[in-house]
C-alpha positions in Angstrom: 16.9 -161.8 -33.4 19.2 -164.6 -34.7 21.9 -164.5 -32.3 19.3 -164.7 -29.2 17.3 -166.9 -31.4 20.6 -169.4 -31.7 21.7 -168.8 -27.8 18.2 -170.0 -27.0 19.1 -173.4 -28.8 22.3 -173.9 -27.6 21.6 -173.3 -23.7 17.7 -173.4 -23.0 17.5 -176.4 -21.1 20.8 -177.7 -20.9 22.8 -178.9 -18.4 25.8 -176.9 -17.0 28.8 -177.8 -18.4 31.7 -180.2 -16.5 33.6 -177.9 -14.1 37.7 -178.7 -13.8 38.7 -179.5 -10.4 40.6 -176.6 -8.1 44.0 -177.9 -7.3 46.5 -176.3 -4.7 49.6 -174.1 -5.2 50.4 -171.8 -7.7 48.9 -172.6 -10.1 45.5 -174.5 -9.3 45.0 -176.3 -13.0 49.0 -178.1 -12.8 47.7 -181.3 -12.8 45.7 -180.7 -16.7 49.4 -180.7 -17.8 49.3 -184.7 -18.1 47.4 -185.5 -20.8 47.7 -189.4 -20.4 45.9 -188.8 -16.4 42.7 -191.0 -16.3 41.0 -187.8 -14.5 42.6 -185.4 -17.5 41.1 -187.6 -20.2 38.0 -187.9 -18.1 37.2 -184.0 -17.9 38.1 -183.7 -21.6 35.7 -186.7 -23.0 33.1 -185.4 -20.8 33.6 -181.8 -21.8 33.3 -183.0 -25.8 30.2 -184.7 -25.0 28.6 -181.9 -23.4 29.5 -179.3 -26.4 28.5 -182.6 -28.8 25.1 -182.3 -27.0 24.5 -178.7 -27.3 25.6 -178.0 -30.5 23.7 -181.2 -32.1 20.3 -179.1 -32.1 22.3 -176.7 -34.7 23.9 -179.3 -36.7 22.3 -178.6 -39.9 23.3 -174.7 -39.6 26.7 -176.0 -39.3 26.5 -178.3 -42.3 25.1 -175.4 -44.3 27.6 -173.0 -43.6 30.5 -175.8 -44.2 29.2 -176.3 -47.5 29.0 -172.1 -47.9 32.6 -171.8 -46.7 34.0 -174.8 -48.5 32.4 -173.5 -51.9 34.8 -170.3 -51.5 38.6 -172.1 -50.6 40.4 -173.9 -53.8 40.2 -177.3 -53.7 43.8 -178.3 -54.6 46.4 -175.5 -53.8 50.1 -175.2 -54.4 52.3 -172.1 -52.4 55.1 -170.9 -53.7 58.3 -172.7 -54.7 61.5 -171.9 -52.7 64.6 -173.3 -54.8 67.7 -174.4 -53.5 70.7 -175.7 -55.8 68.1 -176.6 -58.6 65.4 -178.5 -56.5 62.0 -176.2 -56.1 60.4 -176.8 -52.7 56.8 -176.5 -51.9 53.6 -177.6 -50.0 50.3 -178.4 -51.7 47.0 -179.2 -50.1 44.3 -181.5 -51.7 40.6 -181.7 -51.5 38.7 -181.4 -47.9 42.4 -181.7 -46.4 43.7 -179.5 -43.9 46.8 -180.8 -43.9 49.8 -180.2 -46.7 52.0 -182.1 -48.5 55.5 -181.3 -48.6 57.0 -181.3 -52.3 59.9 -180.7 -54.4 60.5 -180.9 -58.3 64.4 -180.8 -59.8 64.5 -177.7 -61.7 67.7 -177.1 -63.3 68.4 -174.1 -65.4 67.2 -173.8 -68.9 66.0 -177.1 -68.2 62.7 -179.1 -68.3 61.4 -179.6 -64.6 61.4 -183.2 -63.0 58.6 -185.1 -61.7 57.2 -183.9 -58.3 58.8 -186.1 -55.0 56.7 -185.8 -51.8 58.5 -185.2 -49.2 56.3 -185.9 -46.5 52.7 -186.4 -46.7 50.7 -184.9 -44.0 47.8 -185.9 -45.5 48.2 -189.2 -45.1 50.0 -189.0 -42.2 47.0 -187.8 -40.4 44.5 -190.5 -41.3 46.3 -193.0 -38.6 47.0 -190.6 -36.5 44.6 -189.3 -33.6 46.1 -186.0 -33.6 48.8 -184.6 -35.8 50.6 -181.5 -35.8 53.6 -180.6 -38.1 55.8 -177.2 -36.9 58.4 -177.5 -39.1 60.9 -179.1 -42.1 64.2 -178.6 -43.1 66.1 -180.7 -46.0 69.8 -181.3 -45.5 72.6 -179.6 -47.3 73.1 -182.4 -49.7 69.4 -182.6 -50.2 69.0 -186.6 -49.1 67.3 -186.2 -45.7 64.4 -184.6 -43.9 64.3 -183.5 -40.6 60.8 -182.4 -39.0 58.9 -181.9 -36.0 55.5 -183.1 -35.0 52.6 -183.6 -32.4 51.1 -186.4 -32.2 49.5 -186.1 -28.6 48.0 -182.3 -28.9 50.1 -181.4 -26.2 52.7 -179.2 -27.5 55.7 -182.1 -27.4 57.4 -182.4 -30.3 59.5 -185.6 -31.7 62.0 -184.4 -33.9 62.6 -187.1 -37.0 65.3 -187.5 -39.6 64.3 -189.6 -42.3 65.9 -190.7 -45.6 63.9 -188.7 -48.5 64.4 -191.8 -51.0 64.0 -194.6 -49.0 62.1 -192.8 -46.4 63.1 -194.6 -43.9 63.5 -193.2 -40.4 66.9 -192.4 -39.5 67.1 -190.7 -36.1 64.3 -189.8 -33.6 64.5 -187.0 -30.5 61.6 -186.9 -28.2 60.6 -183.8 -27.2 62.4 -181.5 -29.0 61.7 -177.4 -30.0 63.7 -176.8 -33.0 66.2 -178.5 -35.1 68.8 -177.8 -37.7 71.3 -179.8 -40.3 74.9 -179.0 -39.6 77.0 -178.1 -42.4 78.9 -181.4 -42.8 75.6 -183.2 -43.4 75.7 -186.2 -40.9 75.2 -183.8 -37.8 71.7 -182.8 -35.9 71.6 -180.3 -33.8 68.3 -179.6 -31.6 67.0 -177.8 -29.0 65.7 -179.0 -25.6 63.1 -176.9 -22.9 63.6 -177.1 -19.5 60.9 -177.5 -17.0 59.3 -174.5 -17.4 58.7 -175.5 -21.6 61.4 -173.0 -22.5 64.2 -174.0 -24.9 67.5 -173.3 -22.8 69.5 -176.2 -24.3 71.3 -177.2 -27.6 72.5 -180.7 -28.4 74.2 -182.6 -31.1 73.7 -185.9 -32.2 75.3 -187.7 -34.8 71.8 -188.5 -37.4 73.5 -192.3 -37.9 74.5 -193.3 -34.4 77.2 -196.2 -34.0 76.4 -199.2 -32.0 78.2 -198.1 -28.6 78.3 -194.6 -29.4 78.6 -191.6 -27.1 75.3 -189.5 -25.7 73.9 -186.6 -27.5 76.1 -183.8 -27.0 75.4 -180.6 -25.2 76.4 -177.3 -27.3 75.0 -174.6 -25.2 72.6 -174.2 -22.3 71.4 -170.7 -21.4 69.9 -170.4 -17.8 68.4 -166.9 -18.1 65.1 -166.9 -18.2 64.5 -164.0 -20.5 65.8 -165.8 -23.5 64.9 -169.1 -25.5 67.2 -170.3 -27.8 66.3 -171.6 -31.3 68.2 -173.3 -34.2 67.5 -172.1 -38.0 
């Protein structure tokens, strides 16, 4: 009774939903690949206005079971520390955020712990952002730099970004990058490229603070088979 009760509020009356256009070739929907295409953007804000429409009649159900759901998850949470040479990594999350903050404490043995350093702060990272999405971050091997990747676009290109952890100023950025790794000697990044088909078949070097004049990035290794995607960690 409830579920044909709430199907008859969400569709009873209402107007078919937008319909993407049929494109040629292989793969008819290609052209939704570009997200910054006037007709992409078109179909999408007309698609969020029609489910904005439909789903209004059951906004207070949805409040409801937000506040329900809400009630049972912690408000501030911290995972579990990994440490490395006496700092103790981590991500925390604070209240009605779904978005962590990366952390670290020094912890040296036998030792009282240090105040916490954020790292990176997806939190507020993601109030100026329109869309944010962090995959991954790695600190260097002498513990002064960050290196992450992120979405800002919700299209599943990543800019790769070193930063200086005390300063936290940005020290070297990649565009559209897949995975990404310190070298050893600690002035080095090493990423991975896809090729058309999104796949990551390349690996370049850069170095993280570039010289006036300086050479391009540096291919590593490129891998043409198709059955394989290469990855840095």
């Amino acid at each position: 009774r409830n579920v044909g009760t709430l199907r008859g509020l969400l569709w009873w009356g209402q107007a078919e939903p937008p319909t993407a256009r049929v494109g040629s070739g292989a793969d008819p929907y290609e052209w939704m690949r570009d997200g910054e295409s006037k007709e992409v953007k078109r179909f999408l804000e007309g698609e969020n206005a029609y489910a904005e429409r439909i789903l209004k009649q059951v906004a207070p159900l949805e409040e409801t079971l937000f506040r329900e759901m809400s009630a049972r998850v912690a408000i501030e949470e911290e995972g579990d520390a990994e440490m490395i040479e006496g700092w103790a990594y981590y991500m925390r999350t604070v209240q009605a955020s779904a978005f962590p903050i990366f952390c670290r404490r020094r912890k040296p043995e036998g030792k009282p712990q240090g105040e916490e350093q954020i790292l990176l702060d997806q939190d507020a990272m993601s109030r100026t952002l329109p869309y944010l999405s962090v995959t991954l971050c790695k600190i260097s091997p002498c513990h002064s730099m960050l290196a992450y990747t992120m979405d800002t676009t919700n299209t599943e290109r990543y800019t790769g970004v070193v930063k200086d952890v005390e300063s936290g100023k940005e020290l070297c950025v990649i565009e559209d990058v897949v995975s990404l790794e310190f070298a050893t000697d600690g002035r080095t990044i090493l990423y991975t490229k896809p090729d058309e088909n999104r796949r990551p078949s390349m690996v370049f070097r850069r170095s993280i603070i570039r010289q006036a004049g300086a050479a391009d990035d540096e291919l590593v290794l490129a891998d043409s088979d198709p059955a394989f995607f290469l990855d840095l960690g």
